[in-house]
C-alpha positions as CSV (number, residue, x, y, z in Angstrom):
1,X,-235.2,29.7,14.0
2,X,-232.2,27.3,13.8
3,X,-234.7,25.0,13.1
4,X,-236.1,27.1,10.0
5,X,-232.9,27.6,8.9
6,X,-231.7,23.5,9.0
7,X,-235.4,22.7,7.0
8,X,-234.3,25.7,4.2
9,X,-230.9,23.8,3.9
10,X,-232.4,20.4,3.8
11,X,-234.5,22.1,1.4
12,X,-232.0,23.7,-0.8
13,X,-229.9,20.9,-1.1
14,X,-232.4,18.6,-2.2
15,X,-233.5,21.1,-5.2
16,X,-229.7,21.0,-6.1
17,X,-229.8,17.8,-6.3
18,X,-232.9,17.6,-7.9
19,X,-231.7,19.8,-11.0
20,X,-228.4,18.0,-10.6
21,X,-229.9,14.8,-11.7
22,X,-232.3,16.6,-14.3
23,X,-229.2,17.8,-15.7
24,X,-228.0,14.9,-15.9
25,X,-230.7,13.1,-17.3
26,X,-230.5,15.5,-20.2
27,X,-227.2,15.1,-21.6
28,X,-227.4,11.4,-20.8
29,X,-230.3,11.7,-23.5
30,X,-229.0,14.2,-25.4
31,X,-225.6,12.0,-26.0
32,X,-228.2,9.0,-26.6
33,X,-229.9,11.2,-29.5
34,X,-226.5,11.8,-31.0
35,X,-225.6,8.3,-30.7
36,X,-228.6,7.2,-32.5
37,X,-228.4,9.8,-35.1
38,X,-225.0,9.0,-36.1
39,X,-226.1,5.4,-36.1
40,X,-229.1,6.5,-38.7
41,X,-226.2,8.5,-40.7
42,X,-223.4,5.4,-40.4
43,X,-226.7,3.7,-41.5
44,X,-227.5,5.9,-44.7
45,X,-224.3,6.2,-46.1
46,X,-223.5,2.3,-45.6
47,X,-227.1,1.9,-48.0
48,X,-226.1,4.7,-50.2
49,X,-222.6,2.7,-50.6
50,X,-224.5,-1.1,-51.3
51,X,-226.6,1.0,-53.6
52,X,-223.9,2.5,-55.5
53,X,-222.3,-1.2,-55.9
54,X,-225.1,-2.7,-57.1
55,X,-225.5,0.1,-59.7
56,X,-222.3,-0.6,-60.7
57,X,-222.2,-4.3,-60.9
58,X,-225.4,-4.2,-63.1
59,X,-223.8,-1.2,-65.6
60,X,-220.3,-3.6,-65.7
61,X,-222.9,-7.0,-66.3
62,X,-224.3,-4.8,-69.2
63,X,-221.3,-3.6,-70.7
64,X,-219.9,-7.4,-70.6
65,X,-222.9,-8.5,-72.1
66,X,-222.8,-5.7,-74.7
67,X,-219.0,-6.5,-75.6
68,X,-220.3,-10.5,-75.8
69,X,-222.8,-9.6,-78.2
70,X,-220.5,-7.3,-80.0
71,X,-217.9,-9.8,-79.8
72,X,-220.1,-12.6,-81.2
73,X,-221.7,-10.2,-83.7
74,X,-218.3,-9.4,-85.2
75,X,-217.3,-13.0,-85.2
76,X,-220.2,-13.9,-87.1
77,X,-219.9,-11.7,-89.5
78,X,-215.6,-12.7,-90.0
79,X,-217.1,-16.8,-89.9
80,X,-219.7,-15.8,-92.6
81,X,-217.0,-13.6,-94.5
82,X,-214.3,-16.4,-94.3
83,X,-217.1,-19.3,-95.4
84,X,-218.1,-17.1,-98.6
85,X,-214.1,-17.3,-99.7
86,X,-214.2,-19.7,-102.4
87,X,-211.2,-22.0,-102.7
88,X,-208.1,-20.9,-104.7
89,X,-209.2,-21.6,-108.1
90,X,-205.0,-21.1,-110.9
91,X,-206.1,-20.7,-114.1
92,X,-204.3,-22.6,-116.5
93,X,-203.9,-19.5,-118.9
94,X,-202.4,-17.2,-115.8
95,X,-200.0,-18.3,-113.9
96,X,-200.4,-16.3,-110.1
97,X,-197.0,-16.6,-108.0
98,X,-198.5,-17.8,-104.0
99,X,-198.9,-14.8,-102.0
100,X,-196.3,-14.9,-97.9
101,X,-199.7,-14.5,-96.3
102,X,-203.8,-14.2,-97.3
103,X,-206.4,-14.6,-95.4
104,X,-209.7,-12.0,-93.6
105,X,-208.7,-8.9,-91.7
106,X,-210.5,-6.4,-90.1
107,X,-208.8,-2.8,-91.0
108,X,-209.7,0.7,-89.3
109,X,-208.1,3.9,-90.2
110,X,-206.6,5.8,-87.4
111,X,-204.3,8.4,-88.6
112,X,-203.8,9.5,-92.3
113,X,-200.8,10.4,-93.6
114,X,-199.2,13.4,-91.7
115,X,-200.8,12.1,-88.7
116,X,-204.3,13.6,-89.3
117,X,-207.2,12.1,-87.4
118,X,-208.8,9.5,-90.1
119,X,-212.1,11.3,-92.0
120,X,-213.6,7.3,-91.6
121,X,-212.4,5.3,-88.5
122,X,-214.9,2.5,-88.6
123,X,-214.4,-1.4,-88.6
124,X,-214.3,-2.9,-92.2
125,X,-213.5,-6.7,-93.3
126,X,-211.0,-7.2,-95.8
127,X,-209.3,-10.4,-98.1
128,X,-205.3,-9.3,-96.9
129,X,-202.9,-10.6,-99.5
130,X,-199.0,-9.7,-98.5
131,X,-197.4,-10.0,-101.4
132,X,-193.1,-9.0,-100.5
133,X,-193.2,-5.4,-99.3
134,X,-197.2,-4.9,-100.4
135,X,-200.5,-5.4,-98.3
136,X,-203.3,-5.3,-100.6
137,X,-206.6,-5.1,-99.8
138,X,-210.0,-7.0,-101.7
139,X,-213.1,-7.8,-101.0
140,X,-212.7,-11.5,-101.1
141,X,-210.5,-14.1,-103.1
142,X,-212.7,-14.1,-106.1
143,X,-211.9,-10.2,-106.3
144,X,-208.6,-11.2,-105.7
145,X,-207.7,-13.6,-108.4
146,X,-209.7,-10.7,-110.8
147,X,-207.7,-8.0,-109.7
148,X,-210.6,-6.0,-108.2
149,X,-208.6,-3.9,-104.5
150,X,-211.4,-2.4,-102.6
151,X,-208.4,0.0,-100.8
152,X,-205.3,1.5,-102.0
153,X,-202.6,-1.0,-101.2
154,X,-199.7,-0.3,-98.1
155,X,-196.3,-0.4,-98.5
156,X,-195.5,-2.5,-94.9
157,X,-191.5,-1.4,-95.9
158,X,-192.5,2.2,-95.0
159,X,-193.7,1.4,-90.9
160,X,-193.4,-0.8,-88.0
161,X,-195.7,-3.2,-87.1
162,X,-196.6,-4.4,-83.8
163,X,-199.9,-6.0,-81.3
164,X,-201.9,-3.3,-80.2
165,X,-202.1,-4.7,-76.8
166,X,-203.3,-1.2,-75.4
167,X,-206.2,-1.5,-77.6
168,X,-208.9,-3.4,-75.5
169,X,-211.9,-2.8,-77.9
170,X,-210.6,-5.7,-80.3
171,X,-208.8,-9.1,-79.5
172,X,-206.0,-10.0,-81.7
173,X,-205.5,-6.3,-82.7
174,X,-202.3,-5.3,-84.7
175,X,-201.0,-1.9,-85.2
176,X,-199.4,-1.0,-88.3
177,X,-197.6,2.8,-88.3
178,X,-196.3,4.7,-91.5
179,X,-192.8,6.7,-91.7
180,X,-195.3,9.1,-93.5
181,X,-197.9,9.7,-90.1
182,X,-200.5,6.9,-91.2
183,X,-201.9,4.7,-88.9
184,X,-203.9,1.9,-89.3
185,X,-204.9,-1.2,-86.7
186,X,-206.1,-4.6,-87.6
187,X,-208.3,-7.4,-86.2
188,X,-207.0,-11.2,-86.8
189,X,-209.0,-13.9,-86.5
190,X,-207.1,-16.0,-83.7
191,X,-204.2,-15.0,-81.9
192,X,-202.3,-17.6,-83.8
193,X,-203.1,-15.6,-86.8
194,X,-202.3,-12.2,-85.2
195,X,-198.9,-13.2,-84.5
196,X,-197.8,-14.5,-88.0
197,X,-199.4,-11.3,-89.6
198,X,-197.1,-9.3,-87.3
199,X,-194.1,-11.7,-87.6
200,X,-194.4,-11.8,-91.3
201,X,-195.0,-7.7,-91.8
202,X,-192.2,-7.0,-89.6
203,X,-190.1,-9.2,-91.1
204,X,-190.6,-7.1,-94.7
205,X,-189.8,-4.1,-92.6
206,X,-185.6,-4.1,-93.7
207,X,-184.2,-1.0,-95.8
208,X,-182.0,-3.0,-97.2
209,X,-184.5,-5.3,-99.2
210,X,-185.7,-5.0,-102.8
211,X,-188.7,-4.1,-103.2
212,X,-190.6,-7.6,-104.8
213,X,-194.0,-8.9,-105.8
214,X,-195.5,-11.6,-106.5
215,X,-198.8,-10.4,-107.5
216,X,-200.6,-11.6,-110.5
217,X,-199.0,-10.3,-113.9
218,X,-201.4,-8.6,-114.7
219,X,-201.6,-6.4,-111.9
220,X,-197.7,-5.7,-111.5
221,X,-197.7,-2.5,-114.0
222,X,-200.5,-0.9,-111.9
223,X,-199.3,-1.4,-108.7
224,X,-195.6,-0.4,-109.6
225,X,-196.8,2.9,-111.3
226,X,-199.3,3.6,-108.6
227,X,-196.5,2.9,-105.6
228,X,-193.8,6.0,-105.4
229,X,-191.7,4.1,-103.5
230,X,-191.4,1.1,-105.7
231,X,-188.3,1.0,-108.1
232,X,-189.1,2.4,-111.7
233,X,-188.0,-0.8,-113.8
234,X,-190.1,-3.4,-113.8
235,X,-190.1,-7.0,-113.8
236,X,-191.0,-8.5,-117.5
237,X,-194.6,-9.9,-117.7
238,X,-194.2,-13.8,-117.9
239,X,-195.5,-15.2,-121.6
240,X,-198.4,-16.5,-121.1
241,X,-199.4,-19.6,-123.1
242,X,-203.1,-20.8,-124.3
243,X,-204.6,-23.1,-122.2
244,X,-204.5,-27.0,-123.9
245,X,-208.6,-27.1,-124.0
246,X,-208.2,-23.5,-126.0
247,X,-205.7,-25.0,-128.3
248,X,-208.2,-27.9,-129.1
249,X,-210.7,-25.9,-129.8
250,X,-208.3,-23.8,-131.7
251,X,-207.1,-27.1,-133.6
252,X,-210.4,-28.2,-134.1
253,X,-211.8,-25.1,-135.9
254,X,-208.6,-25.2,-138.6
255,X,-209.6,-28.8,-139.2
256,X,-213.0,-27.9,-139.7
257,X,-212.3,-25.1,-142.1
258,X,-209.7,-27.1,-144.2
259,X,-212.2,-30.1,-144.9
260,X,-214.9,-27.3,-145.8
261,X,-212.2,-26.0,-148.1
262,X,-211.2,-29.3,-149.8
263,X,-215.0,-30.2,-149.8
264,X,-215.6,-27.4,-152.1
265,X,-212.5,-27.9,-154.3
266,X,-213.9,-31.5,-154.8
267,X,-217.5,-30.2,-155.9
């Protein structure tokens, strides 16, 4: 019996030790399962992440390459604008007082006055003349010296004028703001240009100027009566004289008609 009894113990202890190791066993693999899943996860989102970057590297390649070609599109269009400016042609019979500053800007509406959101907010090319306290706005020089404005003119006087360096969709932007609410930003050509359009706008920014022009005479009257803030006299038109080849011509035609006269006294 005590013999029995030693065998069952034997026994027992090796079936204890036999589930001992299964048990074992299993959570050894079961923590090698959860190792290798977290692996496959750690895995996953470390793709997912390299994925993600490559998206976004290829959308930031295409917006740069979108802005180039905008970029290069706009340019083209300022070089082709600036190469179809014939050169300043003074007419002998109108004498035209130099503008401060002229040359291509690109102008887009913002605000209108009372600080309402613009009706049209696109991009447009201008010829910018300052002439004193006046920005006026043509389509090129020829319009220019024939007193064609494709846009009301500004009175720079009336606002502050400074680079719009929080506006990254144009280089060499200026911002121009109105007393009144307007708002309106510009696009130089260079920067050196940007910074003598601002210099010379904000230096006609002073209360205590006169208003002054030196557009051509013949556009003074309209502009002064079309401006409510300009003064109410106005400057007297300069006499304007006939050019010499006119009075040849002239001079030649009473020559003519005084030999036809004598010629038919004689007959």
């Amino acid at each position: 019996l005590e013999k029995q009894r030693i065998e069952r113990e034997e026994k027992e202890k090796q079936r204890v030790e036999k589930l001992r190791k299964e048990e074992e066993m299993k959570k050894m693999m079961e923590k090698e399962m959860r190792a290798k899943a977290m692996q496959e996860k750690e895995e996953q989102v470390r793709l997912e992440r390299r994925r993600k970057e490559k998206e976004e590297l290829a959308r930031i390649e295409r917006e740069r390459l979108q802005a180039e070609l905008e970029e290069e599109k706009r340019r083209s269009v300022v070089q082709k604008a600036v190469a179809e400016v014939p050169e300043r042609d003074v007419l002998a019979s109108q004498e035209v007082a130099p503008a401060e500053k002229e040359g291509i800007l690109e102008r887009k509406n913002v605000l209108d006055e009372g600080g309402r959101k613009a009706a049209t907010r696109s991009w447009k090319a201008h010829y910018c003349v300052l002439s004193g306290q006046l920005l006026q706005f043509y389509k090129d020089n020829r319009d220019y010296r024939a007193n064609v404005t494709s846009v009301p003119a500004i009175n720079v006087s009336q606002g502050n004028c400074e680079v719009a360096r929080d506006y990254p969709k144009r280089k060499h932007a200026l911002r121009l703001r109105l007393n009144n609410g307007a708002e309106y930003l510009f696009a130089a050509t260079n920067q050196e240009e940007m910074n003598d359009w601002v210099q010379r706008i904000s230096k006609e920014h002073a209360p205590s100027k006169k208003i002054r022009t030196t557009l051509p005479p013949v556009r003074e009257k309209e502009v002064f009566s079309a401006a409510s803030s300009l003064p109410a006299s106005l400057p007297p038109e300069p006499k304007t004289s006939l050019p010499t080849a006119a009075k040849a011509v002239v001079k030649e035609k009473k020559k003519s008609k005084l030999g036809s006269l004598f010629g038919a006294k004689r007959k």
